[in-house]
N, C-alpha and C positions, 0 to 999 in steps of 0.2 A: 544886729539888724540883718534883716532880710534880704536886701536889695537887689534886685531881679531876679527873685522866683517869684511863679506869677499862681496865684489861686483863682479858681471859678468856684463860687458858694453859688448854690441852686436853689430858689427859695430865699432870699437876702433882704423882702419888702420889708418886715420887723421883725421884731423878737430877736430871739437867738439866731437867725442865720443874718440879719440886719449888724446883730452885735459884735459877730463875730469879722464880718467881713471888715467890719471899720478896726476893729484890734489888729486886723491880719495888717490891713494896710499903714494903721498908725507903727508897727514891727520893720516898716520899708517893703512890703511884698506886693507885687501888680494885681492889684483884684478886680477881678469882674464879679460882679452881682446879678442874677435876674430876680425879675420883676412878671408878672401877670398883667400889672393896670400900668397904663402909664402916670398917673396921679402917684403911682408910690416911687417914681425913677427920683425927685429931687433931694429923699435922705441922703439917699446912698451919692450921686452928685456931689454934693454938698463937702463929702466925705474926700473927695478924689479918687470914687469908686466909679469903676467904666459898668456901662447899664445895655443888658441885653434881657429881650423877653423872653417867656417861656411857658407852658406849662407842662410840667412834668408827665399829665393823663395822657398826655392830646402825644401822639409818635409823630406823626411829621412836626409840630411845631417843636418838639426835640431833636429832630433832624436838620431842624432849619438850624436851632444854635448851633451842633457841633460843625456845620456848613460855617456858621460866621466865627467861630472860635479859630482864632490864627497860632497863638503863639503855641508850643507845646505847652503842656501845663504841669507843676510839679505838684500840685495840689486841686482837688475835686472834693467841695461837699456837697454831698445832695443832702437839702436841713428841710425839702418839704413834706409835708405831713398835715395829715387832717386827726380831728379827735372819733370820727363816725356819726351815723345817727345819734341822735337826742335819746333815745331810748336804750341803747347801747344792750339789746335785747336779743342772743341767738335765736331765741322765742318768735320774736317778731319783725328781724330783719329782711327787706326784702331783697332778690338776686340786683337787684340796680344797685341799693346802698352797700352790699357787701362788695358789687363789684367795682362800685366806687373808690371802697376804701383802699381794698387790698390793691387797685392800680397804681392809687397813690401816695400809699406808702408802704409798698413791697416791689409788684413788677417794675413799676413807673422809674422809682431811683434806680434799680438795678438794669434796667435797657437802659439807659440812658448812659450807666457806666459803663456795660459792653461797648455800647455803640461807638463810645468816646476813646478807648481802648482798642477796637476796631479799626478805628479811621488814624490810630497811630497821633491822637491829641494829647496823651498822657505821655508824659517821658518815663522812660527805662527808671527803675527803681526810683519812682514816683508814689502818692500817697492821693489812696481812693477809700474816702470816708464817707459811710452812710449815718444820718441818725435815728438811731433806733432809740431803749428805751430800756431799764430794767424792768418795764413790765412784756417785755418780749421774753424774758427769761424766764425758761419750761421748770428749770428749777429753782427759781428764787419764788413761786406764785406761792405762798403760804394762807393769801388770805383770799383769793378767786375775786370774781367782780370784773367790771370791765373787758367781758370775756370778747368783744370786737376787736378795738384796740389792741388787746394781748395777742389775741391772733394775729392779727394783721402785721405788728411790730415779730411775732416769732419767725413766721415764714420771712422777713426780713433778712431776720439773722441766717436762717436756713440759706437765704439764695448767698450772704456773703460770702458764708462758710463756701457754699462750692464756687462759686467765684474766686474767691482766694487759692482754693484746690487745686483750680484749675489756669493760675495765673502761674503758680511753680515759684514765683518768689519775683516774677516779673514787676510789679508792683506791690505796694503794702496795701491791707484792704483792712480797713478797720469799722468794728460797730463803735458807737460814739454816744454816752447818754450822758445830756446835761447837766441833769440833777433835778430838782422839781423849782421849775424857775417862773417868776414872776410875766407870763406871758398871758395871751388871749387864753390861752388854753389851760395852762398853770393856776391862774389866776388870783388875784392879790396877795393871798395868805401865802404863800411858798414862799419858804425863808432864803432864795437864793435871787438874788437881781440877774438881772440880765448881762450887767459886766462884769460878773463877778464868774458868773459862767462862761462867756466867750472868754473871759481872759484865761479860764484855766483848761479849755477845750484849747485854744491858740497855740497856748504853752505846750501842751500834748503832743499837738501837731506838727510843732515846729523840733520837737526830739527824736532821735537818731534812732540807734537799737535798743529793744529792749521793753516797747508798749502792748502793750497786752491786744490779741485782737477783738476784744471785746471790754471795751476800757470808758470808766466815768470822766468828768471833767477835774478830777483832783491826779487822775492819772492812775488809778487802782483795776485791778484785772475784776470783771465780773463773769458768774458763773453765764453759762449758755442755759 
């Protein structure tokens, strides 16, 4: 058991950041969740998860959480992410929807982890995990497609990688990919559920030396 380290999951309304936060806490660890609506604070509730809002785009309303986050924290996931436009078209995207995407899920998790790290919320040799995605990965593309997305998850990795750089060993900074999970966005046919992912993302997180900084939820290094 865990019992008093405390995790803040960013993005925790459902899916994988919902699923994981409830394995972190069912493990004994203090979590906070946020939330966007308030209609989706009662899972997490339910849970004996503590509910704070947020969203990720919006910089002051991420300034307001790390204002309201008290305890230091030994763990941070940022798990929000969009899939892009419907067209998912370099062709046909416009400056709104790219700048959409790339806020919120590249710049958006990554200030957010400065900021946190900043204001001295992360403890000393604490764990600062974004989710990204093997299709962020420049060398794993063999089959192209989805080129928003991939973008969007690459620069990801790119900002961890110098975040990590530049952390000197201060924190662990890790990229974090699910696997292809039964989610809104996964959708039905993905052969992996939802607690089958959080539990082995959970697992990862909760281990010592030795995780790859660009690691799946079974725990396997992948390529950048």
């Amino acid at each position: 058991m865990a019992d008093g380290r405390t995790a803040l999951i960013v993005g925790a309304s459902r899916g994988i950041g919902l699923g994981l936060a409830k394995d972190l806490r069912a493990r004994g660890w203090r979590v906070t969740g946020t939330v966007r609506r308030p209609e989706d604070e009662a899972a997490l509730r339910e849970a004996g998860i503590e509910v704070e809002r947020a969203d990720i785009a919006d910089a002051a309303s991420a300034d307001t959480l790390i204002e309201r986050v008290s305890a230091p924290l030994d763990l941070l996931v940022v798990n929000a992410g969009v899939s892009g436009p419907r067209h998912a078209s370099v062709e046909e995207v416009t400056a709104e929807e790219l700048g959409e995407l790339m806020m919120t899920n590249a710049a958006g998790p990554v200030r957010l982890a400065r900021r946190l790290l900043a204001a001295g919320k992360i403890t000393d040799g604490g764990t600062v995990a974004l989710m990204s995605s093997t299709m962020g990965s420049v060398s794993d593309n063999k089959s192209g497609g989805y080129d928003l997305y991939r973008m969007s998850k690459a620069a990801l990795n790119m900002a961890v990688r110098s975040l990590d750089a530049e952390l000197k060993g201060r924190a662990r900074v890790l990229s974090l990919h699910p696997g292809w999970v039964q989610t809104d966005m996964g959708g039905p046919n993905a052969p992996l559920s939802v607690e089958d992912s959080a539990r082995g993302l959970a697992s990862v997180l909760e281990r010592g030396e030795g995780v790859p900084p660009f690691v799946d939820y079974k725990g396997d290094a992948l390529p950048w």
